[in-house]
C-alpha positions in Angstrom: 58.2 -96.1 -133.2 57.5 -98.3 -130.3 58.5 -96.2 -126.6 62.0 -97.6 -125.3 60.8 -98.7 -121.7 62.9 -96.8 -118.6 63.5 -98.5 -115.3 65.4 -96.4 -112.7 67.0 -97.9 -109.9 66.8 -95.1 -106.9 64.7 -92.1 -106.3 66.9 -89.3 -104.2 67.5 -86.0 -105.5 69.3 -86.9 -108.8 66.5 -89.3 -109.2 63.8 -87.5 -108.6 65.0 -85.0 -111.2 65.3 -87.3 -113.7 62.3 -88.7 -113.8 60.4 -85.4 -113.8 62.5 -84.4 -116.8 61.4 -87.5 -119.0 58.2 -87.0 -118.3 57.8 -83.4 -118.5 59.9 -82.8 -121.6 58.9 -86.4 -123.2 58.0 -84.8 -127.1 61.3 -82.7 -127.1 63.4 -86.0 -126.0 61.6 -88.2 -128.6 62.1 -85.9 -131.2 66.0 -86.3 -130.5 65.7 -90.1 -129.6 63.3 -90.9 -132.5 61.0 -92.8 -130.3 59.1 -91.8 -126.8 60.7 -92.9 -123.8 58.2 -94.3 -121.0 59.5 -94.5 -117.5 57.8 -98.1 -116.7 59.6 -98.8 -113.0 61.2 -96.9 -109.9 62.6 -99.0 -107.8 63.2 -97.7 -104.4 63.5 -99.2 -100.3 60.3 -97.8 -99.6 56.7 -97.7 -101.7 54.9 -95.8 -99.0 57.0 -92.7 -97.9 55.4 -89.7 -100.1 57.7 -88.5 -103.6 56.2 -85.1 -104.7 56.1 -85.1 -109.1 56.6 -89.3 -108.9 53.6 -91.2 -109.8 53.2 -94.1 -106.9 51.9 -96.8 -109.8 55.5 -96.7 -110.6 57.4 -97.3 -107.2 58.2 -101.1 -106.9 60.5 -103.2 -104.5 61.1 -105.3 -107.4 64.4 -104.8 -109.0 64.5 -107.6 -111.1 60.9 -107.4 -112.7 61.6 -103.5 -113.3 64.9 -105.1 -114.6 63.4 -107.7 -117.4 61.1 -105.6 -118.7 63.3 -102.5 -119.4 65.4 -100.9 -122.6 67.1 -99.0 -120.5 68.0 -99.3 -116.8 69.2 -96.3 -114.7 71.2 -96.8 -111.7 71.4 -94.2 -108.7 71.2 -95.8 -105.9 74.8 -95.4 -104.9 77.4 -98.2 -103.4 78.6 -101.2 -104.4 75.7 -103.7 -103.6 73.3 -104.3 -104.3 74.2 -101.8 -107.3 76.8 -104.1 -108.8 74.5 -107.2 -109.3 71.3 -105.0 -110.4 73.6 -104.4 -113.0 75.1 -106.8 -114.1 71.5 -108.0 -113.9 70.6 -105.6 -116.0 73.2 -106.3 -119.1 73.0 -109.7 -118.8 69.0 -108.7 -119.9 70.2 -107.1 -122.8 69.9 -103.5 -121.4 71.6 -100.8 -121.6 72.5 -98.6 -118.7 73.2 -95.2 -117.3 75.0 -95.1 -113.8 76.4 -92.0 -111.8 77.9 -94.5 -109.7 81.3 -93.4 -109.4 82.2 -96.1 -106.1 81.4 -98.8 -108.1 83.1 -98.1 -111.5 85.9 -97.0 -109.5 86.2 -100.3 -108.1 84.9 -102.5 -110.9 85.6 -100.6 -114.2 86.7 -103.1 -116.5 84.9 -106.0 -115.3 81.3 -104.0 -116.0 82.7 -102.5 -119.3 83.4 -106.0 -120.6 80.1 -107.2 -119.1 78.5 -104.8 -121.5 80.8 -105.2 -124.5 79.7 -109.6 -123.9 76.3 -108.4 -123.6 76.1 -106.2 -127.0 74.9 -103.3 -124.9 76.2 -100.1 -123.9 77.4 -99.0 -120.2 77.5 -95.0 -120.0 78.2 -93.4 -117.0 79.4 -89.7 -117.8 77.5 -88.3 -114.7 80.0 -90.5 -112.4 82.8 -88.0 -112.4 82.2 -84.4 -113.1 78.5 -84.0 -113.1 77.0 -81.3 -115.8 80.5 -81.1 -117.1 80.8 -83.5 -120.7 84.1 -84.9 -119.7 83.7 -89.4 -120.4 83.0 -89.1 -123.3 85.4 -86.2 -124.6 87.8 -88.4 -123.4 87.0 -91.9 -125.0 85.7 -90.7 -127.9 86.6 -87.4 -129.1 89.9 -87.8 -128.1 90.1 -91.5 -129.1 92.2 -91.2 -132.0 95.0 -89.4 -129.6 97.4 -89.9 -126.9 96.5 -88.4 -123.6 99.5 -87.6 -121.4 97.9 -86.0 -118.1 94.3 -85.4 -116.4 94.6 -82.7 -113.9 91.4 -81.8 -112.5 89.4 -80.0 -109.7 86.7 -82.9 -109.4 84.9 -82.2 -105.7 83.1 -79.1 -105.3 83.0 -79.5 -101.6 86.8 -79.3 -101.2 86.8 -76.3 -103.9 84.1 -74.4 -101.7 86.0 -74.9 -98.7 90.0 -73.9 -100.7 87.8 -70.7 -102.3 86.2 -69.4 -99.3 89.8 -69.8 -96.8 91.4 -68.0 -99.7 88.8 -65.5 -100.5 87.6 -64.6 -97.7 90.3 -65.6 -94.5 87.9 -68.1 -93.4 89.3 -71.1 -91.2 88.6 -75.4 -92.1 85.7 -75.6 -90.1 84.1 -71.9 -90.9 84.0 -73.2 -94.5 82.7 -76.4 -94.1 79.9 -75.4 -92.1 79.1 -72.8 -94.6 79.4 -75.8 -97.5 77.0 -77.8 -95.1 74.2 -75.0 -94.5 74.5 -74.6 -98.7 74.2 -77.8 -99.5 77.7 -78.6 -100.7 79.2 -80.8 -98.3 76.9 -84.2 -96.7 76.5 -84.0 -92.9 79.5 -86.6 -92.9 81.8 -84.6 -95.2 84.4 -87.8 -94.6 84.5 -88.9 -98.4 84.8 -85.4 -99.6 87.2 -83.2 -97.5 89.4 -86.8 -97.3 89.6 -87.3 -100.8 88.0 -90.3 -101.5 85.4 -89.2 -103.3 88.1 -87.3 -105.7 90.2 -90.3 -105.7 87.0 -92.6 -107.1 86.9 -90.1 -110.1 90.7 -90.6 -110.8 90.2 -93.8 -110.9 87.6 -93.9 -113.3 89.3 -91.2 -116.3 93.2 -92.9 -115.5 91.0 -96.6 -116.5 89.3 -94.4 -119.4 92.3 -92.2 -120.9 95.2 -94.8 -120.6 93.5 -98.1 -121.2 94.7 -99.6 -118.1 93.1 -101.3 -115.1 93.3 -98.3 -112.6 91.1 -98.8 -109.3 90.9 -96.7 -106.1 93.2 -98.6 -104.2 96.1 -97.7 -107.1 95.1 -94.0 -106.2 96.9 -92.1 -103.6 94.9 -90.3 -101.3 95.3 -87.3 -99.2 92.4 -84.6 -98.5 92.3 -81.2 -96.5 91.6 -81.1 -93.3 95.1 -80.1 -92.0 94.8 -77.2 -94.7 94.9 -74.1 -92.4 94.7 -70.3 -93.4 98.4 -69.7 -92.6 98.9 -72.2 -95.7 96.1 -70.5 -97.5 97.7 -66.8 -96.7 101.5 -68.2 -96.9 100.6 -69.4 -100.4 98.8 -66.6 -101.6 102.2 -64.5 -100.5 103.7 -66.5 -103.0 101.4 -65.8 -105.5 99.8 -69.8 -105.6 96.1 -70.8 -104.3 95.6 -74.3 -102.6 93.3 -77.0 -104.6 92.7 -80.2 -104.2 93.6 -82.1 -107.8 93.4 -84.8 -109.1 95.8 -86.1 -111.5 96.0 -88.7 -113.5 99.6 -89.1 -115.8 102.0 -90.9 -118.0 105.4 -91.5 -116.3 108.4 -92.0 -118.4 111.4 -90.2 -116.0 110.5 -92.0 -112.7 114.0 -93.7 -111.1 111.5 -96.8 -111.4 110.7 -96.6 -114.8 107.9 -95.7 -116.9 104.6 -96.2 -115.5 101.2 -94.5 -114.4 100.0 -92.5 -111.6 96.9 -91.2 -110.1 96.6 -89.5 -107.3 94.3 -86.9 -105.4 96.4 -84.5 -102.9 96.5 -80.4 -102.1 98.6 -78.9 -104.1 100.0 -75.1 -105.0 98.6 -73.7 -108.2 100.4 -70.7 -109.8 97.4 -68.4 -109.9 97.7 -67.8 -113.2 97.1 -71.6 -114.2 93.6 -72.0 -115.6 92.5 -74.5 -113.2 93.2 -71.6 -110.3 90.4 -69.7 -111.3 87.5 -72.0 -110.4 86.0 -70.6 -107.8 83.0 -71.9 -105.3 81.4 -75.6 -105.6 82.5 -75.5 -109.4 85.0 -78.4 -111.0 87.2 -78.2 -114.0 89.4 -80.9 -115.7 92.5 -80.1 -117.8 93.7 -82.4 -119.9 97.2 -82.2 -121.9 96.9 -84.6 -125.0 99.9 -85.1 -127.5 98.0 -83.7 -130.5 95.0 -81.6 -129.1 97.4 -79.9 -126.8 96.3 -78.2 -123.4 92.5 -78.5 -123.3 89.7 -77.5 -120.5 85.9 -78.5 -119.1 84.7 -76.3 -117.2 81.2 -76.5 -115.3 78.7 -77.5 -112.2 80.0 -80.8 -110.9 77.9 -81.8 -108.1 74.1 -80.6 -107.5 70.3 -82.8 -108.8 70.3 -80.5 -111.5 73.6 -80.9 -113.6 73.9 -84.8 -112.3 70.5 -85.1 -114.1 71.9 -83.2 -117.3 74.6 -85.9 -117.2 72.5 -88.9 -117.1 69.4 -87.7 -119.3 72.5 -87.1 -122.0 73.7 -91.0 -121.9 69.8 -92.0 -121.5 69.2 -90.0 -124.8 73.0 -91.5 -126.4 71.6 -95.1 -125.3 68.5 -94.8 -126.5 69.5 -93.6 -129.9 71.4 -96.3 -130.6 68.9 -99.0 -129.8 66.3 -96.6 -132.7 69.0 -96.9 -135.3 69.9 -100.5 -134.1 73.3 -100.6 -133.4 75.3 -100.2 -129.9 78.6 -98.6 -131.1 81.9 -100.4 -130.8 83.4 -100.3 -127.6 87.4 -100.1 -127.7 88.9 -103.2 -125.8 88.4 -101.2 -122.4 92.2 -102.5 -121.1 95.2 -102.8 -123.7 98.4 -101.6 -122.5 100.3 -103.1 -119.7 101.2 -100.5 -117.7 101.9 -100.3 -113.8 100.7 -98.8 -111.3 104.0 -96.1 -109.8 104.0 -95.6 -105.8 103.5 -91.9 -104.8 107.3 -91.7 -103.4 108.4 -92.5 -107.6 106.5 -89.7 -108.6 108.7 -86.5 -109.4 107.3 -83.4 -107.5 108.3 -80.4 -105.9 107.6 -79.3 -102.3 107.0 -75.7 -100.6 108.0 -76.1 -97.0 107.1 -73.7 -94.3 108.9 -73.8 -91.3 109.0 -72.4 -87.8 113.0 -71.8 -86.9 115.5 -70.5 -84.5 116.2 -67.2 -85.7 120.2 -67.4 -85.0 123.3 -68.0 -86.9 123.5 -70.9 -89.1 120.3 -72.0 -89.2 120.7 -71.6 -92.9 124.0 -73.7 -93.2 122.1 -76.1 -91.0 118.9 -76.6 -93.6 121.2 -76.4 -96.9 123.0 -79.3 -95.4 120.4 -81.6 -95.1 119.5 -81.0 -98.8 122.7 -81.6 -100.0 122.8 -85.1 -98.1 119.6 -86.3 -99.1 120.5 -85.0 -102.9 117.6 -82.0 -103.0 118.1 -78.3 -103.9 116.4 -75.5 -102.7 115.0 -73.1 -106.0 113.8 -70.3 -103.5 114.1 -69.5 -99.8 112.6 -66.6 -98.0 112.9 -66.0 -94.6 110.5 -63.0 -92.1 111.1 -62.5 -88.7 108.5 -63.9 -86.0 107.3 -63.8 -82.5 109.8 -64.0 -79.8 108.9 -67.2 -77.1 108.4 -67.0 -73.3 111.9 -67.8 -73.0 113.4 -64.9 -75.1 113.5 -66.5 -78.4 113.5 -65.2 -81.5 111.6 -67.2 -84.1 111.2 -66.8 -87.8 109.3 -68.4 -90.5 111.6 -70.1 -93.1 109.7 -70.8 -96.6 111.6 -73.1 -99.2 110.8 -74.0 -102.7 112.7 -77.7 -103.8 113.5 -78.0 -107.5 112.0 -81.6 -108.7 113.2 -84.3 -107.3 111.5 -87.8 -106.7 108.8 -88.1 -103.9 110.6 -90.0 -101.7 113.5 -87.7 -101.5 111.8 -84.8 -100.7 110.0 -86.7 -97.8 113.1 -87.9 -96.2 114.5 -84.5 -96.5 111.6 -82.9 -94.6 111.4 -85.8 -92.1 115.3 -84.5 -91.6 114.5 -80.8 -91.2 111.8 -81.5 -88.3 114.9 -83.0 -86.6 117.1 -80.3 -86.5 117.6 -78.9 -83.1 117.2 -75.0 -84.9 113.7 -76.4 -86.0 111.2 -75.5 -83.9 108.2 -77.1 -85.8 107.4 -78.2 -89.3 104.3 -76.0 -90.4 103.3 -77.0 -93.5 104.5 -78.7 -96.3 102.3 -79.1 -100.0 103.5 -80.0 -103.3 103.1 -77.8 -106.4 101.7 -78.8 -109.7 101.3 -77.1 -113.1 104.0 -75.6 -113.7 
């Protein structure tokens, strides 16, 4: 059969990768394809700088003529523009395309998946959340003919490097993230990753895919990790949790207001024995709870040239495969429930709160007060005796565990607490999930 022409749109790392792998394993993927794939175009900034394994014939500045005479396009350039209008470009040309872009969809996911359903093409983009790990289309196709209730998911190996070496090894914020630096985890602006953005994008993404609902970055609460330090880590491994940053993505039918969704990407205490606790170093793991498939888990290398290019050569060889046996595959309507969008302080959650008190009588009655006002109860408190303060002081360290309660409650309590005048600081305070 005739070869299914290839332009790629970006030539870093991931790029680089997968171009050497259709060229270098070209018999093996037309013997899955059913046709030979031929990489006609790379379009990058710059023709002249020096690409070891790329042939130069193919570099172009010319985004549009690699466009119109291409298949398939694959985008890595990264960013919004001009990403969003090469592709658009692209379906609009009848071609089918493979993005990692996880910004873009995250900002624009239904109005490209419709582009492509108008178009009669196909728009796959597994690569764009968890890397190596098969995770898109497990969840809108394999799972398809369920109801998923809740994504939970460790989806930025950057952040897990850091959380895994501060718990494993004692190391401070900044110890870690120079080591995820010097490894090759963690950009020399770390901004998107250790604030959460980068997570957040991902949520985004599988809360659009698993509950049919418009669900873009903005709707995504945000917090990262950089006030994570190893008191937390060591006070929560006392209590037999370890710190992760998760994503999760959920139903909501008990929220004071109403039923609704949620996504959101914060710190949170995991029981240790919770699967998603054991994923150690730059690894990512999603774990999904569906109505009929029950608890399920992906496990694998999120981030890195290596597993990215997995990713895309998969959809490349999906795509592809589809345009041999000449059909694209139904898409389902990408957006068809009407569900909103809940605010973080809706959400029902539980806190661990450490804090740095006045070791005296009734500091105790003091604290339990405030819950009862505010309508929280305390499941656990533990109190150990600290250092005593230039001015004779005794101090201890007070650690309390909330039952569930709504968001906002639990804030106002602990804005309450930092206001007592036994209170001598605040020191931490995380929410736990999965259990």
């Amino acid at each position: 059969m005739q070869a299914l022409k290839v332009a790629m749109l970006g030539c870093g790392v991931v790029g680089t990768e997968v171009a050497a792998r259709i060229q270098n394993r070209s018999e093996a993927l037309a013997e899955r394809i059913g046709a030979p794939l031929e990489l006609s175009a790379i379009v990058v900034r710059d023709t002249s700088k020096e690409r070891p394994g790329i042939d130069p014939g193919l570099l172009t500045t010319d985004a549009e003529t690699a466009i119109a005479g291409a298949d398939i396009v694959i985008e890595l350039m990264g960013g919004i523009e001009p990403a969003k209008t090469l592709i658009r470009s692209a379906l609009d040309h009848g071609s089918s395309v493979v993005t990692a872009n996880k910004a873009l969809l995250a900002a624009n996911y239904g109005e490209l998946m419709s582009a492509a359903d108008t178009a009669g093409v196909r728009l796959e983009h597994e690569a764009a959340v968890a890397g190596a790990i098969p995770i898109i289309r497990p969840v809108g196709d394999s799972l398809a003919g369920d109801r998923i209730d809740r994504i939970m998911g460790i989806v930025n190996g950057t952040t897990n490097y850091i959380l895994d070496q501060m718990d494993s090894e004692g190391w401070g914020f900044d110890e870690a993230l120079t080591a995820a630096q010097e490894l090759g985890f963690a950009e020399a602006d770390p901004t998107a990753d250790v604030g959460g953005h980068d997570a957040a994008a991902k949520a985004a993404i599988l809360s659009s895919l698993a509950f049919h609902a418009p669900v873009t970055i903005d709707d995504v609460h945000v917090e990262g990790i950089a006030d994570i330090t190893p008191d937390m880590v060591a006070t929560a491994r006392d209590q037999g949790f370890v710190i992760k940053l998760l994503a999760v993505c959920e139903r909501v039918s008990d929220s004071p207001a109403g039923s609704g969704l949620s996504a959101r990407v914060y710190p949170a205490l995991l029981g240790r024995s919770h699967p998603l606790a054991t994923v150690r170093g730059a690894f990512n793991a999603v774990f999904i709870e569906a109505e009929a498939a029950g608890s399920l888990m992906f496990y694998g290398q999120g981030a890195g040239g290596e597993p990215t290019a997995s990713a895309v050569l998969g959809d490349v060889v999906s795509v592809a495969r589809r345009k041999v046996l000449g059909g694209r595959g139904q898409y389902e309507r990408p957006f068809h429930e009407d569900s909103r969008i809940l605010p973080i302080s809706a959400i029902t959650t539980r806190y661990h709160i450490t804090l740095d008190v006045v070791d005296r009588p009734g500091v105790l009655a003091a604290v339990s007060e405030v819950f009862s006002d505010e309508g929280a109860s305390i499941e656990l408190m533990r109190q150990t005796v600290g250092e005593v303060d230039d001015q004779g002081t005794q101090h201890a360290k007070l650690v309390l565990a909330t039952h569930s309660n709504t968001d906002a409650i639990l804030r106002r309590t602990v804005d309450r607490l930092g206001g007592l005048s036994v209170v001598r600081a605040v020191k931490s305070v995380i929410r736990v999930e999965g259990q």
